[in-house]
N, C-alpha and C positions, 0 to 999 in steps of 0.2 A: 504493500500500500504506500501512495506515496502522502508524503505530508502535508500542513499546511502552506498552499500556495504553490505546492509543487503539481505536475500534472502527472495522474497515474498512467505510466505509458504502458505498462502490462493490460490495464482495461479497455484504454481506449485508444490500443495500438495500431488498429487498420484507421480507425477516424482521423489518428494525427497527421496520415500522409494524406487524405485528403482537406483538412481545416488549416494543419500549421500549428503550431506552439503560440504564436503570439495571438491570434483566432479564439485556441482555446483558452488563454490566459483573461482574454477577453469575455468569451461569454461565460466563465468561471464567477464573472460578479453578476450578471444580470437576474434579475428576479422577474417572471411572468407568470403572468393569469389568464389559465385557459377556461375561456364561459360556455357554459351546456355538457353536460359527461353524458351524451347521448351517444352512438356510435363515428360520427365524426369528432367529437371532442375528444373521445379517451383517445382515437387515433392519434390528435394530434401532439395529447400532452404523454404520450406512451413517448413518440419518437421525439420530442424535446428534453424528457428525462434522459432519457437515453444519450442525448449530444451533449448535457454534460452543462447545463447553466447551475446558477446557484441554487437557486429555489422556485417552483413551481405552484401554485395556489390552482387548484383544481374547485371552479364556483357550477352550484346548479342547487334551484331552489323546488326541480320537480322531482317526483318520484317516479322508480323503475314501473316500467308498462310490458305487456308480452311484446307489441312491436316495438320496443329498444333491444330484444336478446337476436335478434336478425343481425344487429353489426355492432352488439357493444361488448363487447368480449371478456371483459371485468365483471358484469353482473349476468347473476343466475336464477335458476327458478323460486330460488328461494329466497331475492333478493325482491321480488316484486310488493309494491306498495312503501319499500322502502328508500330513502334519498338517495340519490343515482351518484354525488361525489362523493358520499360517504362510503357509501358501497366499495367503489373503484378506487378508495385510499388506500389500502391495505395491497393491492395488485400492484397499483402506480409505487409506491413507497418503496418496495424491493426491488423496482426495476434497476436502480442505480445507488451506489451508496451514499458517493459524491453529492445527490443533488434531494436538496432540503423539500418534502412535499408535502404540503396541507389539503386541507377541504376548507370550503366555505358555502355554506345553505343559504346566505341570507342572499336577501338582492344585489343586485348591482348598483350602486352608487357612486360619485367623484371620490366622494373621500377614500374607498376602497381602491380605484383606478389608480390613483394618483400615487401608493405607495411601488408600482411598478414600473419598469423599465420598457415592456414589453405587454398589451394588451391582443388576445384573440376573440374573436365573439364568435358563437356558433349557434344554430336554431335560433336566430336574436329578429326581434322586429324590425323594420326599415326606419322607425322610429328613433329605436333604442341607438341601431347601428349610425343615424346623423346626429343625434343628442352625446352620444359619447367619442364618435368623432370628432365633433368639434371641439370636447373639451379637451382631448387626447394631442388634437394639432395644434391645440392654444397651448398646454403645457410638454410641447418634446417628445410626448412619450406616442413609440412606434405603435400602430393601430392599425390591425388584421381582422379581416370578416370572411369566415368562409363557410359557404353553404349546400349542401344537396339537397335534392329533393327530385327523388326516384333517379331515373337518370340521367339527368341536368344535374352540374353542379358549379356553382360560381366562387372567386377568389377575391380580393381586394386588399389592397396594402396602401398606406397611408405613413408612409418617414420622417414628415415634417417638411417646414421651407426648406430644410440645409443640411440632406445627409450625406455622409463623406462616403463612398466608396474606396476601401485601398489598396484592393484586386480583382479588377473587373470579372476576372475566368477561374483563376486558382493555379492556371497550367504555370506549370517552371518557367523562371525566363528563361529566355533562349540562350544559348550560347554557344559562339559558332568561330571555328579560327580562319584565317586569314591570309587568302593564297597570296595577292598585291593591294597597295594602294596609288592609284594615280594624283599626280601633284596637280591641280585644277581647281579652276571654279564655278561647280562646286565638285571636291572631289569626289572619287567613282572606289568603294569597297569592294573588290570581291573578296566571295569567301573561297573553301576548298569544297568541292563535287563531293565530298562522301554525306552531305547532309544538305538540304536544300534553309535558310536562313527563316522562314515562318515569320517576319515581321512585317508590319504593314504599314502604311503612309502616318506620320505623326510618332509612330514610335523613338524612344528615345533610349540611345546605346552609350555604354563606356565600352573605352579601350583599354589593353594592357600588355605586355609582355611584347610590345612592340620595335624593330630593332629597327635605326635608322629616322624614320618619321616618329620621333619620342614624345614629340610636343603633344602627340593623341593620348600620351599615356597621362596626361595629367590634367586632361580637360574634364570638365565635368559632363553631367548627360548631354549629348549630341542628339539634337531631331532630325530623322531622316527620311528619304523617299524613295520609294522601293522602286528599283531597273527593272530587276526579273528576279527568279528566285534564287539567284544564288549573287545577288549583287543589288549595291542601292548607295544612294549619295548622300554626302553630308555635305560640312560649311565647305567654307575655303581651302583649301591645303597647298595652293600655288605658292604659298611663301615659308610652308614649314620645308624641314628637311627629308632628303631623297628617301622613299621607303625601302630596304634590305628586306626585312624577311621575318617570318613570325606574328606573335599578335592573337588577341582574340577580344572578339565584340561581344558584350555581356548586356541582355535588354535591361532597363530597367523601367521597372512596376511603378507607372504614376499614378498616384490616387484622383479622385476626382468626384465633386458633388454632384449631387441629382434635387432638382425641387420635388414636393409632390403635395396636391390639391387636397383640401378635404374632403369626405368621399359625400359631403351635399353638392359642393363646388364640383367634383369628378362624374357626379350623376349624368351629367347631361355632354361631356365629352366623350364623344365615339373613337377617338384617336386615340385614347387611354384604351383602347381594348389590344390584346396582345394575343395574336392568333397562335392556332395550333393544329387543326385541319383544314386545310386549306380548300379543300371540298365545300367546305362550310361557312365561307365567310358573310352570308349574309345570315343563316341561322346564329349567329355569337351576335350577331346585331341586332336579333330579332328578342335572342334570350335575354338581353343585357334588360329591352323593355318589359318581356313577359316576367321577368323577376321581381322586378317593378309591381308590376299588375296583379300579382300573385301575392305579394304584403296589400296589395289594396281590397282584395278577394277577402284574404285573411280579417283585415281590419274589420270589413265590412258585415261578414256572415260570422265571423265569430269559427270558423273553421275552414280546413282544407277543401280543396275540388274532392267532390267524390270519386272513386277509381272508376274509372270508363264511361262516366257518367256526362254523356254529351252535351244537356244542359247547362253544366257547369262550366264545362268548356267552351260556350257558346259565349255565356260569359264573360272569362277571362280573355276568352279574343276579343270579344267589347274593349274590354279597358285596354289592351293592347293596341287597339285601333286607334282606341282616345288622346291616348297617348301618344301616338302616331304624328297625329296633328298635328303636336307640334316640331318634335321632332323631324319627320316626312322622309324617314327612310325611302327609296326608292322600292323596294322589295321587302315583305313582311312573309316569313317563312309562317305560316296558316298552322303546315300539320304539324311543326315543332310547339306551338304554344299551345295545340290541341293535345297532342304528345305529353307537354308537362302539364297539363291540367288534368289526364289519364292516370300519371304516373306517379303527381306529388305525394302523394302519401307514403309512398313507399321510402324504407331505407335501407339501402342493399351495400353489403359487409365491400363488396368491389370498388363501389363511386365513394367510400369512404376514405379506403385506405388510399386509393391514386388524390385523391383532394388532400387528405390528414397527412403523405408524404411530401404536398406541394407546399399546404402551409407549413410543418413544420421548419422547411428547409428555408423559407421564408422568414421565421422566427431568428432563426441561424444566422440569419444576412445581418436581422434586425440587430440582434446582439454585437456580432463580431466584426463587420464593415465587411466583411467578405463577400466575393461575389456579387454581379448584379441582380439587386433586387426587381420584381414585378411592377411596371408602371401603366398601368395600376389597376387595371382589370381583366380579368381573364375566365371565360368561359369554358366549357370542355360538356357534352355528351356524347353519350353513346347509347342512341335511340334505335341504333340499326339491332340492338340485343333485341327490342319487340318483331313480335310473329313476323316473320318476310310480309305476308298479304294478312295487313290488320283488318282489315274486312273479315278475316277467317277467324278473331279472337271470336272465342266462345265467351260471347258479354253474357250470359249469363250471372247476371250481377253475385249471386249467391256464392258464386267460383272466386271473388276477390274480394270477398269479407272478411272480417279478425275472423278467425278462429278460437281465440285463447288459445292460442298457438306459439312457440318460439320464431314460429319464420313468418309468422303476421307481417311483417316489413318488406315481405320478397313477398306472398301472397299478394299480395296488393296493387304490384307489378304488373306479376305475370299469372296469378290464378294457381289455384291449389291443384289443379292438373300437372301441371309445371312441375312446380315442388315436390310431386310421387314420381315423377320422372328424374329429376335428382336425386332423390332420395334412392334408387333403384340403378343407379351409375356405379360400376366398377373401372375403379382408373390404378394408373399407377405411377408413384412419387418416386425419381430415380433422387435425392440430396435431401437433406434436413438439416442445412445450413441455415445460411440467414434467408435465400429466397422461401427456400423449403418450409423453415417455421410460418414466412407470410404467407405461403399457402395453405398450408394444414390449418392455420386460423381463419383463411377465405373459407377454407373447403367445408370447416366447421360449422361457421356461421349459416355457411347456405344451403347446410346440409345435406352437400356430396357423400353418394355414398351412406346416409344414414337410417335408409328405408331395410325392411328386413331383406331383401334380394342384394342390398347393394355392399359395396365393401370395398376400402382402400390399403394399395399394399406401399407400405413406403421402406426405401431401401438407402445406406448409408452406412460404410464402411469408419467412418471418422469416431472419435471421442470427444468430448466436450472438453476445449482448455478455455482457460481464463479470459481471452482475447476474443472469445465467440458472444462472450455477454453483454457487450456494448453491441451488438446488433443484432442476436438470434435471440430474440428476447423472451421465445419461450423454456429457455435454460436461467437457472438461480447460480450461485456460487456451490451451493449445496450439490450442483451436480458432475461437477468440474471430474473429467476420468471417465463418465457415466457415458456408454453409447449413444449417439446424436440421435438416431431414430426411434429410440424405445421411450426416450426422454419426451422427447417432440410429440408423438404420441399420446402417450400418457397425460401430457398435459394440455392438448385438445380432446381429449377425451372428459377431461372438466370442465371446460369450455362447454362443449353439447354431448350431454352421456348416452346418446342414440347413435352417433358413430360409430363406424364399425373398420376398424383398421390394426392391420398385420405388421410389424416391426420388423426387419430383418438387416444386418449387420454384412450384407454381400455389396463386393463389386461388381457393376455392370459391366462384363465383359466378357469373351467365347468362355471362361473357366468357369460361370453360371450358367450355361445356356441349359444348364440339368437344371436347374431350379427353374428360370424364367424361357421354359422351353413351347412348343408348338401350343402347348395346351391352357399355358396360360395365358398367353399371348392373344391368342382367337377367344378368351372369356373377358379381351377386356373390352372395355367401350372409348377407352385413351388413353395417355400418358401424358404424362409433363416432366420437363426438363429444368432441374434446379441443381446443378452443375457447375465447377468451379474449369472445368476445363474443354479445350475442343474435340478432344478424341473421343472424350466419352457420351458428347453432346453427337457426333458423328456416329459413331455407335446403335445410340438410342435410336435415332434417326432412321438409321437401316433398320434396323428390326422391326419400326412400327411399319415404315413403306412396304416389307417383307410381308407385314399381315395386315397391310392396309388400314394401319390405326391411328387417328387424328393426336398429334403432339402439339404442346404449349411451349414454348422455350421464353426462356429470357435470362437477363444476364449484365449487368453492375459492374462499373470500373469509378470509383468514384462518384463526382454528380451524374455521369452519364450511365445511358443504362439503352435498352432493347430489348422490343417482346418479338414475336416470332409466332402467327402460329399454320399449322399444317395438317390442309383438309385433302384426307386421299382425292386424287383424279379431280382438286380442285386448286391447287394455289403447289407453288414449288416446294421441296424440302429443303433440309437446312444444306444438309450432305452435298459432296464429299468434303473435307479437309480441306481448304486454302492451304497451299506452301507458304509456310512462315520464314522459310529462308534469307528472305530479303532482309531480316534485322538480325542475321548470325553475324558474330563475329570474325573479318579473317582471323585464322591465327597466325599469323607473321606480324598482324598489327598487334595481337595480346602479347607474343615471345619479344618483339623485340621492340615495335612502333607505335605504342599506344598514346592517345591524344586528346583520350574523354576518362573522367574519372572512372564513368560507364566500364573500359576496357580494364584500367586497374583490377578494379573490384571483380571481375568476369576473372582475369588474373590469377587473384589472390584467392576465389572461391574453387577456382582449378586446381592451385597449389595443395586447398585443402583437403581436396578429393584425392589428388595422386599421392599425400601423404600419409594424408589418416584414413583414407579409406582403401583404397585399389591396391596401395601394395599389400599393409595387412589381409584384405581379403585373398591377394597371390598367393601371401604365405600360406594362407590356411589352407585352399586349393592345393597348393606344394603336399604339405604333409598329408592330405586328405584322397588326393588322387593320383595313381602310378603316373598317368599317364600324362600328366599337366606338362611335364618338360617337352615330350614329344611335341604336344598340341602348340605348344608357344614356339618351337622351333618352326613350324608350318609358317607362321605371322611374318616372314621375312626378317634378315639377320637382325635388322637396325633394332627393331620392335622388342626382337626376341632378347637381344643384349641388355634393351631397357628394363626390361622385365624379369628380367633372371638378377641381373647387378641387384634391384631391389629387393629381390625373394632374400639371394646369398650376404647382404649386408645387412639385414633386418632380423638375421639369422645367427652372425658370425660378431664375438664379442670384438667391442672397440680396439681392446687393446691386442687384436690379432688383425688391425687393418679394416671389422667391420663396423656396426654402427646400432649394434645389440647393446643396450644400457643394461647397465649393472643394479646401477642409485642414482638419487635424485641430480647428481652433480652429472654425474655424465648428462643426464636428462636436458640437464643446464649448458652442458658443452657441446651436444649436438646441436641446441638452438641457436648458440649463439657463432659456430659456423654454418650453417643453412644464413643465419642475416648475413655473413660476408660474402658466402656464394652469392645469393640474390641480388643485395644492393651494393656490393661494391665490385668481386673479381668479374659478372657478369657482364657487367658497365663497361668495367675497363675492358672486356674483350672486344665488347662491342664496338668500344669508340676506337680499339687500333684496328679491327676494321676497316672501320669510315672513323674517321677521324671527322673533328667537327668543321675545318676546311673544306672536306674532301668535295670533287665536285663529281657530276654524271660527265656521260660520254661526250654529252651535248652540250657541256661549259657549265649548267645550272648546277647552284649550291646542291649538295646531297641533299643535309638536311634543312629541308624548307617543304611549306605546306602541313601535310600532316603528320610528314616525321620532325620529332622535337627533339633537338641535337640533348641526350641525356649528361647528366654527371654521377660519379660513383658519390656516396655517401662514407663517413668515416662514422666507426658506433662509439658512443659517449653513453655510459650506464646513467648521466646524469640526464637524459633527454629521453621524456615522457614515453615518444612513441616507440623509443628504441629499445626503452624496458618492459612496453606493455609489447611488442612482438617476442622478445627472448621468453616474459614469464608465462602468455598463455601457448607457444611454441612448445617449453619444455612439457607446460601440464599434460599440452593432448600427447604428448611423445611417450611421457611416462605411463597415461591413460595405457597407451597401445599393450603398455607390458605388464600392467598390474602395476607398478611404481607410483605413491603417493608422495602429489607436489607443494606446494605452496606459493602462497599468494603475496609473500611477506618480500618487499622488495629490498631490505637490509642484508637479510640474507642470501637472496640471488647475488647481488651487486657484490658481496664476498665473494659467493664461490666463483662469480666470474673473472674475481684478480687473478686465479689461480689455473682458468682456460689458457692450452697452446692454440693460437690459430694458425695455419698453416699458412706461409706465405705462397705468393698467387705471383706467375708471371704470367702475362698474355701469347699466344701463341701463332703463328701465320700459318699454321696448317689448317685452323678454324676456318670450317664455311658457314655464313650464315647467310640464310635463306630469306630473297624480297618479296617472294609469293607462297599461299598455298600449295602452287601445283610444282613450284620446285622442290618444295618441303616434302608434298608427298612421293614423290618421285624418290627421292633420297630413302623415306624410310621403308619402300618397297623395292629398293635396289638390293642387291645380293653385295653382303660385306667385304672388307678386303680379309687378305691372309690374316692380319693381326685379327682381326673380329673375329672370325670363324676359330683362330687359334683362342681368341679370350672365351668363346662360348664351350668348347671341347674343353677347356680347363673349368668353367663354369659347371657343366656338367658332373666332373669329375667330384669338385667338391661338393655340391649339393647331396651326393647320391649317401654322403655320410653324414647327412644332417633329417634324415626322415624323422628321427626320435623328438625335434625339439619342439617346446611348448608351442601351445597355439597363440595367434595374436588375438588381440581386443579392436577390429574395426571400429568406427565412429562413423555414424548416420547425420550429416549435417541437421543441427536442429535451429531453427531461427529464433525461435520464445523464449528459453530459459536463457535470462542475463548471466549464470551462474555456471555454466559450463563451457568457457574459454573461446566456444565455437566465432562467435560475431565479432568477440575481444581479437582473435587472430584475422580475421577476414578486416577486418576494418585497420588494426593497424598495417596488418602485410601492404592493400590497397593503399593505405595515405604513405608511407616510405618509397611506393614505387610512383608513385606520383609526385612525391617529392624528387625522386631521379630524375624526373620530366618533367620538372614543375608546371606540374597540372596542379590546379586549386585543389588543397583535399574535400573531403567529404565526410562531415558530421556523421557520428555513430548511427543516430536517428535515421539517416537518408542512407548510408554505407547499407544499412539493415532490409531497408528498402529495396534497393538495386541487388543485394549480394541471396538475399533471402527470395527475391522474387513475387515480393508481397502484391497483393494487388489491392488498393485502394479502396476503403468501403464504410459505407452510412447508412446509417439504417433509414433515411428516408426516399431515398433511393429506391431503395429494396422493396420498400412499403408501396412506393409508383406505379414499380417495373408489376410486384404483385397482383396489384389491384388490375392493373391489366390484362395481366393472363388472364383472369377469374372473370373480366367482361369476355372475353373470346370467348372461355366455357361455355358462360350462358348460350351464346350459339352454338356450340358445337353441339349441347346437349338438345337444342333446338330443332338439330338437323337444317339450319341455316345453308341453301343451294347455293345463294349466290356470289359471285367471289366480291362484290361491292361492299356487303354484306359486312365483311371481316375487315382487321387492320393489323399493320404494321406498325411498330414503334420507334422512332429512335428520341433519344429527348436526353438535356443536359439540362439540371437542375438550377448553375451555375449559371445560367444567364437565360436562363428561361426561353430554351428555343426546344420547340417541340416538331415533328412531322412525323403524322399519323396517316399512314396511304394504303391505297389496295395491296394486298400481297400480289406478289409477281405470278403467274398463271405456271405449271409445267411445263418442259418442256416435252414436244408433240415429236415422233421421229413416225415415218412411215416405213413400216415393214411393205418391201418387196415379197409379190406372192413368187412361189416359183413356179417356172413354167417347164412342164414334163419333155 
């Protein structure tokens, strides 16, 4: 746990790489109040616990209803008749430990408003929402209004006259090095071709490490204009001095204010609307008035449009016409405000979470300056979920009454036909991560699967760590260890106790196809894809196409996020695999030319593979299999030497030539020549080589562009990084043998007086290699006499070491700060980037890149969810047409959404054959 003021980066480990430290340090003080704990309310004050603000005040002065258990996931059957934020205090309270949560029953009033940084209002009157607007824009404090109703649902933010934004996107700056500079007015940057520059007109760069035109190194931010993409102008430079070589342009992040209206004054602005289906642009024009019209319905009758009840929608298009007037839209979308006059009563668990992920993320901006926030109103349905030919609803009015029902809120919709038809769904959950829990809570609510024929099987090879609880919020501390799907489960099963769902701890992959084979496959009626990676999302994929079964995908990188979904013989699959090779690393630029922290760290996390892991697992192969020597002699000589050197010296005690520790000091004297090899004698091989003169064939400097003329380092015990690589070097070394180390850097820095290092001369018989395809080439060539003589002697000795202990492998771990793993990768990477003075890379970010973390928020999650679970409802519809359905891609971080038809399959014609 971390302390006062500090941020717990074990909890909220994937959130820091998308918010920042100083973000969270930020909405670490803010205090908000989320209004109505109906099912968009708890959504929203769920996923703001979760992001980690001070304190939360959770206000509602109504009590729980059967239609609140359709999307409010905190209260139960036996919470009914009683107060809806009391209820949901106890749930909300343990989601987070960090963040302070109350209840408040009584009204809403200024004096309450006003102790907050951050105001949200929900199920609120048009009344309410302009009387505490205005008081909310007179006094600072940020003011959010968000609404559904059925499947319409509306957003609004209010930041004041003068709020600062101090990163519009969240993305890294750029930074890019520097092939030339022309001396001109205004002069001309190019960069180098291995990355194209991503900055646009107005943006503003420093320089650095610039050799020649030096007077860039010490100017402040430069505004520039983009040429093309791999070049762009800045000021003057006709009078600094000639450019040589080197350099790198670093963007820098300028903050900048945004006004915004009160939302009386925003009412009547159409330009404040911020689209997101573009299909639809005059329906989000049409809804901005029917929402209107629908507080004045309200006000008026003292209640809702009745569900399908045409009258009432006869109605509310009256006042939407009225309204009209004055406004005088050119186009009034009819069947959309007939649509929300059908459909308002309903609350359905999908339009909650996709809204309760937009506001929360919204609240986020509110607090932190991050991100662009929403200006300032935004719309969103998904009306195409009602019957293809609404003509064909069976109005039977009787079919969309309460019940005294849990899914009274979805009834309402779509009719208790409907609901026996999901309830009577068998699907199947491949992940019970974070998308996974927001489905199992969609699936819950709308009770997928809950009927006695229906039943869901969800599958999930993972365990619950610490790091899962800031975003799969249906896991506690309590469960930490505990399998993700049995866990997830279990507690949708408290949720709605008429589920019916199977736990299983498999991977999706041909080694299950005995479990998830022919016959389960043909019993289901879909699946869905909640998946952390492509192979396995490509997988699923095939399988369902195989037995022709509709999949749901979708999938979070940060604020961005994508649904997916796929109706057999009607919209494309996801499959097959894109090659991802385009963002591999050469390696010739990792051994010898690296020029991005990126490549260090890629480096340093190789280094810790072929130490602590490939060769002990060799060894253990060695002693375990006759035949391993044969099998590595096949790999070609070069291969086969590397691999035998490391069996026979991992094997063979130090003080006989090999590099088998005895005690902790040895453990200590191996490390601390591994750092001379790496950052000094490899250097210096390197640069008698090429020297830092040296030029090509063609006159041009060697190094220049993206090779960065390196220097050797000299090791000083008194220099941080050079002790924290010897002390977590020797622990994993000793790890390998059973030998227990220590952390105490008094006593390393002794036993190191007492290291021989072996002195290092550079040699001209060395080749080193400027490309892949020479490298390889090399280590597929046939050795010379010395090699095949050192392998026959290699052999020889081996054959008398069968007897010795096994090693201790290491499995790179990224989580545990306490197992040396991240302490080595992070310092190995900043020493070798120090050889290249490349900027290093904070532990937090090293962890990042070397780990391979991928970015992630729970409101996101909650978006991307809510979307799959609108698809379902078609899918379970049997929805023909491909208009019908949508695509997602959408970034939370500046509110750009496109919602489009899924792409059709592709159609091939079989040739018949002719006899």
């Amino acid at each position: 746990m971390a302390g006062p003021g500090e941020i717990d980066e074990g909890f909220y480990s994937r959130q820091l790489y998308v918010l920042g430290h100083e973000a969270m340090h930020r909405m670490g003080a803010a205090q908000v109040l989320v209004a109505g704990m109906r099912g968009l309310g708890v959504e929203i004050a769920k996923n703001v616990i979760l992001s980690g603000v001070k304190a939360v005040t959770v206000q509602d002065e109504g009590q729980a209803h059967w239609s609140d258990l359709s999307s409010q996931f905190f209260l139960q059957e036996s919470h009914l008749g009683q107060n809806r934020a009391t209820c949901s205090l106890p749930q909300l309270a343990v989601l987070n430990p960090h963040v302070l949560v109350s209840a408040h029953t009584g009204p809403l009033d200024e004096d309450l408003l006003q102790q907050y940084q951050v105001v949200v209002l929900t199920d609120s009157s048009l009344d309410d929402q302009k009387r505490f607007g205005e008081f909310c824009h007179s006094r600072g404090i940020r003011f959010i209004v968000a609404d559904t109703k059925g499947l319409c649902g509306q957003l609004f933010c209010d930041f004041g006259e003068e709020f600062e934004v101090l990163d519009r996107d969240g993305e890294m700056p750029v930074s890019v090095m520097i092939e030339r500079i022309t001396k001109d007015n205004p002069g001309v940057v190019v960069c180098t071709d291995d990355q194209k520059h991503g900055l646009s007109d107005g943006s503003k760069v420093t320089f650095s490490e610039i050799q020649g035109m030096t007077e860039l190194n010490t100017l402040g931010p430069v505004e520039i204009k983009v040429c093309g993409p791999y070049s762009f102008s800045i000021c003057d430079t006709s009078v600094f001095s000639e450019y040589e070589r080197g350099g790198v342009v670093t963007e820098v992040k300028q903050p900048h204010k945004l006004n915004f209206k009160s939302l009386s004054k925003a009412l009547n602005e159409r330009e404040l609307l911020t689209l997101n289906d573009y299909g639809k642009i005059s329906r989000h024009n049409t809804l901005h008035l029917a929402f209107q019209a629908l507080h004045m319905f309200v006000k008026e009758q003292k209640r809702l449009p009745r569900s399908w009840c045409q009258s009432d929608a006869d109605s509310l298009f009256a006042i939407v016409q009225k309204l009209n007037a004055t406004v005088e839209l050119e186009e009034l979308d009819e069947a959309a405000v007939r649509s929300l006059s059908f459909t308002a009563r309903g609350d359905l668990a999908p339009m909650n979470a996709f809204f309760g992920g937009l506001a929360a993320q919204e609240v986020i901006k509110a607090c932190s300056g991050k991100f662009t926030p929403l200006q300032q109103w935004l719309y969103f349905d998904a009306l195409e979920c009602l019957p293809e030919e609404v003509e064909s609803v069976s109005l039977a009015k009787s079919s969309f009454l309460p019940k005294s029902s849990r899914y009274d809120g979805q009834i309402a919709v779509f009719g208790s036909e409907f609901q026996e038809q999901l309830g009577r769904q068998k699907y199947f959950l491949v992940g019970a991560g974070a998308i996974g829990c927001e489905l199992l809570k969609n699936f819950a609510l709308i009770g997928l699967g809950a009927g006695e024929e229906g039943h869901i099987t969800v599958t999930d090879m993972d365990y619950i760590e610490r790091s899962n609880l800031n975003r799969q919020f249906l896991f506690r501390s309590k469960d930490i260890g505990k399998p993700k799907s049995e866990v997830a489960a279990n507690a949708v099963c408290e949720m709605n106790p008429q589920i019916k769902i199977t736990a299983h701890q498999n991977r999706l992959d041909p080694d299950s196809e005995g479990v998830y084979d022919y016959s389960f496959f043909t019993g289901l009626d879909g699946a869905a894809a909640a998946l952390d990676n492509v192979e396995a999302r490509v997988y699923l994929d095939g399988r369902c196409v195989q037995h022709q079964k509709p999949l749901l995908e979708g999938g979070t990188l940060g604020c961005k996020g994508h649904t997916l979904v796929v109706v057999p013989h009607l919209t494309e699959s996801y499959g097959p695999a894109k090659s991802s090779s385009g963002n591999d690393i050469p390696l010739c630029t990792l051994k010898n030319f690296p020029h991005r922290i990126e490549h260090t760290l890629q480096w340093a996390r190789d280094q810790f593979e072929g130490l602590f892991k490939q060769t002990p697992e060799n060894v253990n192969l060695f002693l375990r299999d006759p035949k391993f020597i044969e099998r590595t002699l096949t790999h070609g000589d070069t291969e086969a030497l590397e691999t035998l050197e490391g069996v026979w010296s991992s094997l063979q005690d130090m003080d006989a030539g090999g590099q088998h520790p005895k005690s902790w000091e040895d453990c200590v004297s191996w490390a601390r020549c591994q750092w001379e090899t790496l950052y000094n004698n490899d250097i210096r091989q390197l640069l008698h080589c090429f020297p830092p003169q040296e030029v090509t064939a063609s006159g041009l400097p060697f190094w220049s562009g993206t090779k960065r003329c390196p220097h050797p380092l000299t090791f000083d015990p008194n220099n941080t990084t050079h002790m924290d690589y010897v002390v977590a070097a020797a622990n994993l070394y000793g790890q390998l043998f059973g030998i227990k180390g220590t952390r105490d850097l008094a006593s390393t820095r002794k036993v190191l007086e007492k290291v021989q290092v072996p002195s290092f001369t550079p040699k001209s018989s060395v080749k080193i290699h400027l490309t892949d395809k020479e490298m390889e080439e090399e280590r597929k060539k046939e050795g010379d006499d010395s090699d095949k003589a050192r392998l026959e002697e290699l052999n020889g000795k081996l054959s008398s070491m069968k007897s010795s202990a096994q090693m201790y492998p290491i499995d790179f771990e990224k989580d545990d700060d306490s197992n040396f793993h991240v302490d080595y990768v992070v310092a190995a990477s900043n020493l070798r980037a120090e050889n290249y003075d490349i900027p290093p890379a904070d532990r937090h970010q090293s962890k990042r890149i070397a780990g391979r973390i991928i970015p992630a928020i729970a409101t996101t999650t909650a978006t991307v969810a809510g979307l799959m679970c609108l698809e379902l409802f078609k899918l379970v519809q049997g929805h023909k047409k491909i208009s019908s359905y949508r695509t997602a891609y959408l970034n939370l971080a500046v509110q750009y959404f496109v919602l489009s038809q899924p792409s059709r399959p592709q159609s091939f014609e079989v040739e018949s054959s002719h006899e």
